[in-house]
C-alpha positions as CSV (number, residue, x, y, z in Angstrom):
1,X,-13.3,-5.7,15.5
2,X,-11.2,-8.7,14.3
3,X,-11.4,-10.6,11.3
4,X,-13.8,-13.6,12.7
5,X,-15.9,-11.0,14.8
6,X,-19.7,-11.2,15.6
7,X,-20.3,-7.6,13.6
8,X,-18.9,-9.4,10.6
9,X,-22.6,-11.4,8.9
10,X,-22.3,-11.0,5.8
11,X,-20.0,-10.5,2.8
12,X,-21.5,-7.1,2.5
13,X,-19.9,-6.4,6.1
14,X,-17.0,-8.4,5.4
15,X,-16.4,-5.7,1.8
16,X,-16.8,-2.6,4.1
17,X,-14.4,-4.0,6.6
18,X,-11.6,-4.7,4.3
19,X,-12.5,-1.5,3.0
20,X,-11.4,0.1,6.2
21,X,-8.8,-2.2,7.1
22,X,-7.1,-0.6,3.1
23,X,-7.7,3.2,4.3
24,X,-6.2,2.8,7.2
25,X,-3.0,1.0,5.2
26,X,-3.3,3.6,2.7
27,X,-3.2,6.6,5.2
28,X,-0.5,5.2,7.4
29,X,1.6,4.3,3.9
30,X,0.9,8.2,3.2
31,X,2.5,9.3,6.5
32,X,5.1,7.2,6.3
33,X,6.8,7.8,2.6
34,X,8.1,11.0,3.4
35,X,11.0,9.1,6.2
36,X,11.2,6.9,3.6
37,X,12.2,9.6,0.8
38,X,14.1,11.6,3.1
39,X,16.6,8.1,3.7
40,X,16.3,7.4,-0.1
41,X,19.7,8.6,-1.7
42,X,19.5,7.5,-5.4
43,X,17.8,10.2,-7.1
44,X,15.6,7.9,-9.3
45,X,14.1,6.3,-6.1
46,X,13.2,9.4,-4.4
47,X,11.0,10.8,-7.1
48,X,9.5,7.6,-7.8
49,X,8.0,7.8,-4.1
50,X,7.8,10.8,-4.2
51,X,4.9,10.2,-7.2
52,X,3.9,7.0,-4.9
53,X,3.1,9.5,-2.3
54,X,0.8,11.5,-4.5
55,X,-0.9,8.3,-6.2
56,X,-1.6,7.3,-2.7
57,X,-3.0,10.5,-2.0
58,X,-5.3,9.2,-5.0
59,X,-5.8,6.1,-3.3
60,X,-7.2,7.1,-0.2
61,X,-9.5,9.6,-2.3
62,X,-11.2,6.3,-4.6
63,X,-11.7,4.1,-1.1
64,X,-13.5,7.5,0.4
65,X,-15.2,7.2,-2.8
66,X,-15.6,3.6,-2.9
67,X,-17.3,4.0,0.7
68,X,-19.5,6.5,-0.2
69,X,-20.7,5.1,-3.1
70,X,-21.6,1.8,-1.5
71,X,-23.2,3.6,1.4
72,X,-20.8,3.3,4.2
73,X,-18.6,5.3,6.0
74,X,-15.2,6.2,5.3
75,X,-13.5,5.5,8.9
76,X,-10.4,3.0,9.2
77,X,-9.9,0.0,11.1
78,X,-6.4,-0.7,12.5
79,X,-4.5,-3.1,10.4
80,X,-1.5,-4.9,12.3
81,X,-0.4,-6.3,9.1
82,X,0.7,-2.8,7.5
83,X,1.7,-1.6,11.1
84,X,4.2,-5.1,11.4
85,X,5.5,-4.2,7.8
86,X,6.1,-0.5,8.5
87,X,7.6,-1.2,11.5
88,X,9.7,-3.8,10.3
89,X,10.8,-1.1,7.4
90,X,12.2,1.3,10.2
91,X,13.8,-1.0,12.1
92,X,16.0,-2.3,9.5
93,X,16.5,1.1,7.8
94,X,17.7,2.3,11.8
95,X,20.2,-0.5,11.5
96,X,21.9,0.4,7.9
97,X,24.4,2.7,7.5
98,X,25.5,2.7,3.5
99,X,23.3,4.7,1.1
100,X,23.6,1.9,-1.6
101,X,22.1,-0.9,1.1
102,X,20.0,1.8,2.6
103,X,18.4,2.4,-1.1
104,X,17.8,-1.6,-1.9
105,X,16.3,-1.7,1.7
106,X,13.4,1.2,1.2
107,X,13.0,-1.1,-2.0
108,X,12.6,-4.1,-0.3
109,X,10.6,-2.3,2.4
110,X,8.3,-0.6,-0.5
111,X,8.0,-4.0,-2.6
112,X,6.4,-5.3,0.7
113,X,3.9,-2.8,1.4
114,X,3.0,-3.1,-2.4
115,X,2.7,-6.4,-2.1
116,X,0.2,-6.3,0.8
117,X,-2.1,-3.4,-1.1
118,X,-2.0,-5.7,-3.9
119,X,-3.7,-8.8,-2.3
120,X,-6.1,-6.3,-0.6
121,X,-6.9,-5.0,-3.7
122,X,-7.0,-8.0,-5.9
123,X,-9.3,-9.5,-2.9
124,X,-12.0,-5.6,-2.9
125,X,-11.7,-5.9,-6.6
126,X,-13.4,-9.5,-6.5
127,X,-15.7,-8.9,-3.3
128,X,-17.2,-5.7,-5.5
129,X,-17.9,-7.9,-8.1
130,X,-19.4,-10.6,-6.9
131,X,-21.5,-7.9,-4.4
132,X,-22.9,-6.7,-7.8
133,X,-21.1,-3.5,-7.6
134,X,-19.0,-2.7,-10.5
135,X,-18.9,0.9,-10.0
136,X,-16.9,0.1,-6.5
137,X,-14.8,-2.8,-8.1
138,X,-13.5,-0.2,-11.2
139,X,-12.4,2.3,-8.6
140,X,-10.5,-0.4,-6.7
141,X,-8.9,-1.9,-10.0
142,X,-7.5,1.8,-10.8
143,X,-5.7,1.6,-7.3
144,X,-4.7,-2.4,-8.0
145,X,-3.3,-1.6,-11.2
146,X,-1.1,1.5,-9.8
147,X,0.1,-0.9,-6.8
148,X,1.2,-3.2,-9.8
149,X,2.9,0.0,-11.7
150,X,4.7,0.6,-8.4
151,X,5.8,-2.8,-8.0
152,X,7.5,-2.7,-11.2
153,X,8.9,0.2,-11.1
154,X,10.2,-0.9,-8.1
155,X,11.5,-4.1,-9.7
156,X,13.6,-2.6,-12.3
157,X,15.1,0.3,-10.0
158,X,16.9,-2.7,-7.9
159,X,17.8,-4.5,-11.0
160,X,18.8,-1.5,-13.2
161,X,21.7,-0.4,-10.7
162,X,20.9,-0.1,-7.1
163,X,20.8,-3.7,-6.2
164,X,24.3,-4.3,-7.7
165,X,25.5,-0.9,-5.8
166,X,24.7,-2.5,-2.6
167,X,26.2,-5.5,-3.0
168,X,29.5,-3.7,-4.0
């Protein structure tokens, strides 16, 4: 089903198919941390994905929630967007040799996929709302304001030593 498709009528069907289109992000985003932590070499970084990986863990737990809740089922949709920004994140960490560069590009790789889960979420969060379902939209927010947490915490690991590492 694409974005513009004929089973998409309503915002209703538009909510549940963002819905999908997140659990599948957040279950490939799951599957893929671990490559990610394996290539990580500054301590600091590996456990904060490591705790990423269990928060997403969360995640995909609240959007089964989220589904059920609002009646739907909990099946994915694929999402090109996370795939492209996954597989843009191994491509450029196959091409990196140095463990300081390697560690600012599983940042930069990280910040990215945050960045994605946080316009998905932001967009859920206000779809809930405005579908009159608060119950879904304060699930939603908890995983918003964790992508947030991540992002910053991914923000001042580059800036607290890594970043300048790489560049030396």
């Amino acid at each position: 089903m694409g974005l513009f498709s004929k089973d998409i009528k309503t915002m209703d069907d538009l909510f549940v198919h963002q819905l999908q289109d997140s659990y599948y992000a957040e279950n490939q985003i799951y599957k893929s941390l671990p490559k990610m932590i394996d290539q990580a070499s500054e301590p600091e970084l590996r456990q904060g994905l490591e705790q990423h990986r269990a928060q997403t863990a969360n995640h995909i737990k609240r959007l089964e929630q989220v589904f059920k809740q609002h009646g739907a089922e909990a099946k994915a949709v694929d999402c090109p967007a996370i795939d492209g920004i996954l597989e843009e994140a191994d491509e450029v960490a196959g091409e990196v040799a140095d463990k300081p560069v390697m560690d600012a590009a599983i940042i930069a790789a990280a910040q990215a996929v945050e960045h994605y889960e946080i316009t998905r979420y932001g967009t859920l969060v206000a779809w809930a709302k405005q579908l009159g379902r608060e119950d879904c939209a304060a699930l939603l927010k908890q995983n918003l304001d964790e992508e947030y947490a991540a992002d910053d915490k991914l923000s001042l690991l580059a800036k607290s030593g890594i970043n300048s590492r790489a560049a030396a």
